[in-house]
C-alpha positions in Angstrom: 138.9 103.4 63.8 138.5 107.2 63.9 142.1 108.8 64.3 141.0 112.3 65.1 141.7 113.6 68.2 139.6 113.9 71.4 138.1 116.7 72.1 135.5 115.6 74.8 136.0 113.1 77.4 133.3 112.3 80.3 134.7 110.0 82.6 132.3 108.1 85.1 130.3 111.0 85.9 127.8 111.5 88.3 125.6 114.1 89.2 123.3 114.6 92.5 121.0 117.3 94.1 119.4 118.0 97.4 115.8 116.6 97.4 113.8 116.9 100.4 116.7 115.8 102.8 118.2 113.6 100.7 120.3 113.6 97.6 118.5 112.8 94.4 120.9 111.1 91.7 120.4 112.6 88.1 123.1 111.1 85.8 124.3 107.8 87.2 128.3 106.9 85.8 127.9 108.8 82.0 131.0 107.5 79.9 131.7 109.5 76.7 134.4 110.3 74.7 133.9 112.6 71.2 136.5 113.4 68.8 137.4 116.5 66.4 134.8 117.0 64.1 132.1 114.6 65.4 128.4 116.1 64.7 126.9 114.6 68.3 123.0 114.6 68.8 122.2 113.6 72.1 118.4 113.0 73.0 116.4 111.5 75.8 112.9 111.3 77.7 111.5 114.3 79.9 113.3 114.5 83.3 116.8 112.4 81.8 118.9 115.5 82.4 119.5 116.3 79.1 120.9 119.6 79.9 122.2 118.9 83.2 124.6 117.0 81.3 125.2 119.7 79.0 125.9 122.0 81.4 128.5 119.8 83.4 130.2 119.4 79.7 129.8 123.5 79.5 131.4 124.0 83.4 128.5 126.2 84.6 128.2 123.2 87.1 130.9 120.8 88.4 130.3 116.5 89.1 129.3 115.1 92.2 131.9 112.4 90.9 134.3 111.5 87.9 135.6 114.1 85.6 135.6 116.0 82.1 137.8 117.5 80.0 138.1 119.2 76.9 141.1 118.3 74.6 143.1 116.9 77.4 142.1 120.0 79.9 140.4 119.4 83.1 136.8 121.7 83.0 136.4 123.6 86.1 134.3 126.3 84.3 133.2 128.1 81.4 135.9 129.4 78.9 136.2 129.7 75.2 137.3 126.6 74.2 133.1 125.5 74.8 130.4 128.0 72.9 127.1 127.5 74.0 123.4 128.3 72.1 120.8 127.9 73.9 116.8 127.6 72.6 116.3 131.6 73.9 118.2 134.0 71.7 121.4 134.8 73.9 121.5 138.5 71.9 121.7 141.9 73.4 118.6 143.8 72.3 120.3 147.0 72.6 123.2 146.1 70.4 123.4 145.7 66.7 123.7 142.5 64.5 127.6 143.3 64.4 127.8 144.5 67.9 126.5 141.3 69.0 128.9 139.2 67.3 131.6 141.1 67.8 131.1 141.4 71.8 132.6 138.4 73.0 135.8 138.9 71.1 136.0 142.3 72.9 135.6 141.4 76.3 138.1 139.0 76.2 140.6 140.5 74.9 140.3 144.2 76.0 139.4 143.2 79.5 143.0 141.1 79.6 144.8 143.5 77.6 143.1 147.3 77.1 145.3 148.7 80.1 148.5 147.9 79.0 148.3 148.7 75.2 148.1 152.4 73.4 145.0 153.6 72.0 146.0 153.2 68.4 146.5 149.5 69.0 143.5 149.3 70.7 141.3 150.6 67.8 143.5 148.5 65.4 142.1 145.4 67.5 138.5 146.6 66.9 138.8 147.5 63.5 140.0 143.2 62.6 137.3 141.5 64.7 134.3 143.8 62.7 136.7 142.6 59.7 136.5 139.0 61.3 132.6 139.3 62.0 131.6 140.8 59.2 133.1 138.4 56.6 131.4 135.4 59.1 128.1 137.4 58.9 128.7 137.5 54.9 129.0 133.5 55.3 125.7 133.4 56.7 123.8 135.4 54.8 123.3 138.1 57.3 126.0 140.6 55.4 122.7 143.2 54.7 121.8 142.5 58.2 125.0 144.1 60.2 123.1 147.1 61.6 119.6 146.0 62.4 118.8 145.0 65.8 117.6 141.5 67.1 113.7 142.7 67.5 114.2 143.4 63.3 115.0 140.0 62.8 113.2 136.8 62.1 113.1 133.7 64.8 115.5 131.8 62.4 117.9 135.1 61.7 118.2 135.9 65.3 119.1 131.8 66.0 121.7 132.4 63.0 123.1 135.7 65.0 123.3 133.7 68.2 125.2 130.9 66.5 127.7 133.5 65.1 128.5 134.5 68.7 129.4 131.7 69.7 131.3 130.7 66.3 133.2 133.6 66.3 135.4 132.5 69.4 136.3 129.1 67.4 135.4 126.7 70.3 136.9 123.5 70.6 133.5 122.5 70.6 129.9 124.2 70.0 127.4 123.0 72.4 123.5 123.3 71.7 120.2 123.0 74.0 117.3 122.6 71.7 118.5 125.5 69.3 115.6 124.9 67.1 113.0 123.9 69.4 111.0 127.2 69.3 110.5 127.8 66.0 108.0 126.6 63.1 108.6 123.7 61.3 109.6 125.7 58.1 112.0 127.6 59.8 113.5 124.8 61.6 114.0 123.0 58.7 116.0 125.7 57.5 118.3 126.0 60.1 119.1 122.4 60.1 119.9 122.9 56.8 122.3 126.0 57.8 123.8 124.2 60.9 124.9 121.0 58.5 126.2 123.7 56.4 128.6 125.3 58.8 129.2 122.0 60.3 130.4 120.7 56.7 132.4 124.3 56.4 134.4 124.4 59.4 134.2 120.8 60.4 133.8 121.8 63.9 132.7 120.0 66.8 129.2 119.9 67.8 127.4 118.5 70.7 123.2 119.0 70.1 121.0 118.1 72.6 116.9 118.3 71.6 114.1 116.3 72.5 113.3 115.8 68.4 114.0 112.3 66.9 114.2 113.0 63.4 115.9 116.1 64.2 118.4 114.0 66.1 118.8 111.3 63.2 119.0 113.5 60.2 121.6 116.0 61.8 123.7 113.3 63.7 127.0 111.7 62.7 126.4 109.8 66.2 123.6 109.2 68.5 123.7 109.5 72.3 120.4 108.1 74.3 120.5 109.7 77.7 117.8 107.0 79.5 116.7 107.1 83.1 114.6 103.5 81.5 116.8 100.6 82.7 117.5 97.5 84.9 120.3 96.2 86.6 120.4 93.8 89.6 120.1 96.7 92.3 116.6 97.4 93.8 117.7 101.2 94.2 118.8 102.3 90.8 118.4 105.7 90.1 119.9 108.4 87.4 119.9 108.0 84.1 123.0 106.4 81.8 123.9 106.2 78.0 121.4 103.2 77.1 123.0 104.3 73.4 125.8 105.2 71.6 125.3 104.8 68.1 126.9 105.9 64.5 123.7 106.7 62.5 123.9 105.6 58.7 123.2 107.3 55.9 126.0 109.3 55.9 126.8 112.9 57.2 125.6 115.4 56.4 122.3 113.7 54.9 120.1 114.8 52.3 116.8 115.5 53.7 114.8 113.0 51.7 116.6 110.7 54.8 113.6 112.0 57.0 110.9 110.1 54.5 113.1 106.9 54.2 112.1 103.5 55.6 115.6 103.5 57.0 114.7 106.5 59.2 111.5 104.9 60.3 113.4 101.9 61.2 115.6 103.4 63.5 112.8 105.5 65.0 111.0 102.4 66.5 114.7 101.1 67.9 115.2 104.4 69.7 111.6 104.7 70.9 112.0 101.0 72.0 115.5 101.3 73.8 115.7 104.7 75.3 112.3 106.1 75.3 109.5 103.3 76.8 109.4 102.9 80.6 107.8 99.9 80.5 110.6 98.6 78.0 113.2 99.4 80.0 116.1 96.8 79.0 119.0 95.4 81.2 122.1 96.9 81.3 123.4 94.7 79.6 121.7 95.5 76.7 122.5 98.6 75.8 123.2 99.4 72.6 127.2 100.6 72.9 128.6 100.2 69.4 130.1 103.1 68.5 133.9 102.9 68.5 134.2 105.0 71.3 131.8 103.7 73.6 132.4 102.4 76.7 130.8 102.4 80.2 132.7 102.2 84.0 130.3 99.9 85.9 131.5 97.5 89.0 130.2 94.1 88.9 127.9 94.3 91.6 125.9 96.6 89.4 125.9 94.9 86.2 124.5 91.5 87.9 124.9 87.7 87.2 124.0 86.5 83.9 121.2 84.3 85.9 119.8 87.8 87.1 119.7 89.2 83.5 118.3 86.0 82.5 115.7 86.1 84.9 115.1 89.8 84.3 114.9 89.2 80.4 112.3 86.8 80.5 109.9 88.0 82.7 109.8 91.1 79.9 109.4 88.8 77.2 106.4 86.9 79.1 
């Protein structure tokens, strides 16, 4: 049993929009709890709200139901214990390498404290976060890189920027929306290969979302399938819900010849299967919940008889 602490804990969360008069459910009770140092990949089919759940976890939008918090704190909006990087570079093209790493530090504390301190401690403030970025910058390989600007960089040295940003604040927990998903395969096999290395550095938290299998396999610790695919015993079931919550094996980080192995392809055809074919689409009952961790707040009116499942079961099998 994992003894770390929790860091992330979504509680039988639900999450609704306005559709054409009515109110169209997108995530339908989401249960998860993630501990300290917990390399997450969560991925799902087209539509699943993939990123509507990351931006619930984020605070940029609040539950219809149930609640989240981050190391025991309720989230009722973006802070700093949550970085974010998203697929589109988050950089400032008129700022520097250093500038943009340096930024967030800046505005937070010089728009809490810049009025109330002297100028000379002001400027000794701004003299240890270029210290701070520089020496993370030097970590990454972008020491040479301090004072060119983001149009001067490559696709995969502008995603390495944008990950400093957000590393720089030490979150609680580093969220990512398809970080990778725009660049070549070369590249992106690079930066999976840079993310497992910070990851096996700092030991932070991460929470990836992409829409990649193998990416999701050979970077994750765990996996989350986020599935709108599924049966219960209600006509009317809508939203999607974890349909799994898996360790992977093969331990973490992986070496990369894990993307070629018959393991790999194994598990492939189980996620496809589970979370990824409509016309699959198993019973809740089914699900594949075995991580430690995993649980799911369901009444019993939803989960069904057995007689239902039963039923349900075999006419997929026939």
């Amino acid at each position: 049993m994992n003894d770390q602490p929790l860091i992330l804990h979504v509680d039988n969360v639900y999450k609704a929009y306005p559709d054409q008069g009515r109110m169209r459910m997108i995530l339908n009770d989401v249960d998860l709890k993630v501990r300290q140092g917990e390399f997450v990949t969560l991925l799902g089919p087209s539509g699943c709200g993939k990123s509507t759940l990351l931006r619930l976890i984020l605070g940029s939008e609040l539950p219809t139901k149930g609640h989240i918090e981050i190391a025991g704190k309720p989230v009722t909006g973006p802070d700093r214990d949550r970085g974010i990087v998203y697929q589109k570079y988050s950089l400032f093209p008129h700022m520097t390498v250093l500038e943009n790493v340096v930024f967030g530090l800046e505005a937070e504390e010089f728009g809490l404290v810049s009025r109330y301190v002297r100028r000379a401690k002001l400027a000794q403030h701004r003299r240890h976060n270029k210290e701070k970025a520089q020496e993370m910058l030097d970590r990454m390989s972008l020491g040479s890189d301090l004072n060119k600007y983001p149009h001067q960089l490559s696709g995969g040295m502008r995603q390495r920027v944008a990950i400093a940003q957000a590393m720089i604040m030490e979150p609680k927990i580093l969220l990512m929306d398809e970080p990778f998903g725009a660049l070549d395969d070369n590249t992106r096999t690079d930066m999976q290969l840079f993310i497992l290395e910070q990851w096996e550095r700092t030991k932070m938290t991460v929470f990836f979302v992409t829409h990649d299998l193998v990416e999701a396999l050979f970077l994750g610790s765990r996996l989350i399938v986020l599935s709108q695919f599924y049966k219960t015993a209600k006509e009317d079931n809508e939203g999607s819900k974890i349909v799994t919550d898996r360790a992977i094996p093969g331990g973490h980080p992986k070496p990369t010849s894990f993307k070629n192995s018959a393991e790999l392809a194994a598990m492939l055809e189980d996620v496809r299967r589970r979370g990824l074919d409509p016309d699959f689409a198993q019973h809740i009952h089914e699900f594949d919940l075995s991580h430690a961790d995993a649980y799911q707040t369901v009444s019993a009116a939803e989960w069904g008889s057995d007689q239902d499942h039963d039923s349900q079961k075999d006419q997929r099998t026939t």
